[in-house]
C-alpha positions as CSV (number, residue, x, y, z in Angstrom):
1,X,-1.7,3.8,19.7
2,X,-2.2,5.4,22.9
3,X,-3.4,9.1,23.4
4,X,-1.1,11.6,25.6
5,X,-2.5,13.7,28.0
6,X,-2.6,16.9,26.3
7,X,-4.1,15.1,23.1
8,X,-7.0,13.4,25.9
9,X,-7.8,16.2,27.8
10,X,-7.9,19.0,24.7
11,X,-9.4,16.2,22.5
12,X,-11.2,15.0,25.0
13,X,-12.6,18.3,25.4
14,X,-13.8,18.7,21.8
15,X,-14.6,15.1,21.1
16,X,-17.3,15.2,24.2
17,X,-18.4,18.4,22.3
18,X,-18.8,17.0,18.9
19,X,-20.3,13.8,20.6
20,X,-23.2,16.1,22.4
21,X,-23.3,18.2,19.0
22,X,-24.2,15.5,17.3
23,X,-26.4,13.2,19.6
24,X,-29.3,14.8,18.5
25,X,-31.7,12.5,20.2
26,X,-29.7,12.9,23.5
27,X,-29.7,9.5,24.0
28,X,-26.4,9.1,24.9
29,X,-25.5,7.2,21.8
30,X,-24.3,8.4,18.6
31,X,-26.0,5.9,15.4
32,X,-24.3,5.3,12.2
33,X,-26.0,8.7,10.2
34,X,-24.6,10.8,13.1
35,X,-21.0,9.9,13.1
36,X,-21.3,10.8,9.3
37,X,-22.0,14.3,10.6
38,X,-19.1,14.2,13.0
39,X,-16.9,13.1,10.5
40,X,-18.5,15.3,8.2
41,X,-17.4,18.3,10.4
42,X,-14.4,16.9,11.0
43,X,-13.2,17.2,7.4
44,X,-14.1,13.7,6.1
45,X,-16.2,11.2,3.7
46,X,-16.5,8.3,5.4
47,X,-18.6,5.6,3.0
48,X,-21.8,3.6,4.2
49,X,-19.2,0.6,4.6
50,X,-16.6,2.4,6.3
51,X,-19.0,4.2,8.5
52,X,-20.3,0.2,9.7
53,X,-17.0,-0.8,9.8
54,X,-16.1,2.3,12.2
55,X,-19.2,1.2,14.4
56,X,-18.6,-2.4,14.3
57,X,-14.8,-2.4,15.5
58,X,-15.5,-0.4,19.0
59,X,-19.2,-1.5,18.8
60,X,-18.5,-4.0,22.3
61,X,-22.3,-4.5,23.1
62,X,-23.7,-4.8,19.6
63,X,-25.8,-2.3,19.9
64,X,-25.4,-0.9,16.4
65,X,-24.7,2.7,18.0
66,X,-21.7,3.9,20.1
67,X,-21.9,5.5,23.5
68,X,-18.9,8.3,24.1
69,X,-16.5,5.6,25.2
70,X,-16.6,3.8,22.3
71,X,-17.0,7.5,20.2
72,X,-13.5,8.2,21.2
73,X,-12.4,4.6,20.1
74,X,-13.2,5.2,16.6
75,X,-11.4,9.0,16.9
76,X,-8.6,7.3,17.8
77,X,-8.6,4.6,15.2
78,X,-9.0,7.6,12.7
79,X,-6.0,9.2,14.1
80,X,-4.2,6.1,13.6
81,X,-5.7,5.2,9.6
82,X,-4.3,9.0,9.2
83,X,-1.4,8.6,10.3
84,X,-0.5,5.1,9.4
85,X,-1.7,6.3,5.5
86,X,1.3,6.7,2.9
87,X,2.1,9.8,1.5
88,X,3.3,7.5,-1.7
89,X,-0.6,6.6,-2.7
90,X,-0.9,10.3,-2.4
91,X,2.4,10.4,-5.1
92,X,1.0,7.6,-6.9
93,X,-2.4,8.9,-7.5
94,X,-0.6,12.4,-9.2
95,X,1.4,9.9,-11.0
96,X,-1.5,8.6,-12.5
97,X,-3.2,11.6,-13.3
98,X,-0.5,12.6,-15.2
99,X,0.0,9.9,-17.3
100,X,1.3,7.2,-15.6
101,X,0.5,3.7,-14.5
102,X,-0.7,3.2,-10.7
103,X,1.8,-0.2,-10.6
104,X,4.6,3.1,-10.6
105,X,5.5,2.1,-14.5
106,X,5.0,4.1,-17.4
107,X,6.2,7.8,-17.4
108,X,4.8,11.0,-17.7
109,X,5.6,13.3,-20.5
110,X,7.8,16.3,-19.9
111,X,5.4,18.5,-22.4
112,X,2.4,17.0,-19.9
113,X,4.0,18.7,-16.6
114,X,5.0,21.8,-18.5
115,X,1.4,22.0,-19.5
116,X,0.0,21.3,-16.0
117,X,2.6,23.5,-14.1
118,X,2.6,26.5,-16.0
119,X,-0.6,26.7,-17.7
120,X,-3.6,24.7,-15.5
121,X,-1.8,26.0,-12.2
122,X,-0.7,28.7,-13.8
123,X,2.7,28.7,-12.0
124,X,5.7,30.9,-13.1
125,X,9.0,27.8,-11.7
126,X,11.0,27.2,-14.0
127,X,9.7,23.7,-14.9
128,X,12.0,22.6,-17.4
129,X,15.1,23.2,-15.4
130,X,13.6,21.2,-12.8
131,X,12.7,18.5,-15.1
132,X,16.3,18.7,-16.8
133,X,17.5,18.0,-13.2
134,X,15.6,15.4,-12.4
135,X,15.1,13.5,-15.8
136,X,18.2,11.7,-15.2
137,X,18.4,9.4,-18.1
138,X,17.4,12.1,-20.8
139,X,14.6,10.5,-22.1
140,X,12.3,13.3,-21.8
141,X,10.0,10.8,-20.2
142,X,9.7,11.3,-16.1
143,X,9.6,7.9,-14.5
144,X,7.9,7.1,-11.1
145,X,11.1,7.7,-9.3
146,X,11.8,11.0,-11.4
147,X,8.6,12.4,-10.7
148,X,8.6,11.2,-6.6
149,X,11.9,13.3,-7.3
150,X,10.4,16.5,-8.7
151,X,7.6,16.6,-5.8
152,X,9.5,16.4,-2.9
């Protein structure tokens, strides 16, 4: 993926700002427990591995820290993780927690989204209608494809 202009020279901009932010040391180079910080401020929780992972694919001299070039190499591999990631793990995942199986089989129970809708969320929709249109075969069981249904 390639950066537009507007995206380089405002994110450009900010990037250079969080890089200097967090270059404590001022040596140019940011090491593998600053970008956690960056990241951290940027709204995410990278892991040890992914962090080395980050380094190690815009790491070109092996240094084991990245200069500002290679900074805005792993922003931009972010950018593209982000947007490459599907919303259905997101589905899959609330699938899950409500009772079903991550492989999308199994159901959830149409008592188990009343519960969670109107009394953990606390939410006043009309839940059951919503399930009545969407539990297509009746069963009172919302399959993976029923429930994809009733969140979008």
């Amino acid at each position: 993926m390639v950066l537009s202009q507007d995206e380089i020279d405002g994110g450009a901009r900010r990037c250079r700002d969080a890089f200097l932010a967090f270059d404590k040391d001022r040596s140019g180079t940011i090491d593998v427990w600053e970008l956690r910080q960056v990241l951290e401020a940027m709204g995410q929780k990278p892991t040890e591995e992914e962090l080395f992972q980050m380094i190690s694919e815009v790491d070109e001299n092996m240094s084991g820290s990245i200069d500002f070039a290679e900074f805005l190499k792993v922003i931009e591999n972010q950018k593209d993780r982000a947007e490459n990631f599907d919303d259905e793990n997101d589905m899959i995942d609330a699938f899950v927690a409500c009772g079903g199986r991550p492989d999308k089989h199994g159901h959830v129970r149409r008592e188990t989204l009343v519960k969670i809708i109107k009394h953990d969320f606390g939410l006043t929709i009309d839940i059951e209608e919503l399930i009545n249109k969407i539990d297509t075969d009746l069963s009172g069981e919302i399959e993976f494809e029923e429930f994809k249904a009733l969140l979008s």
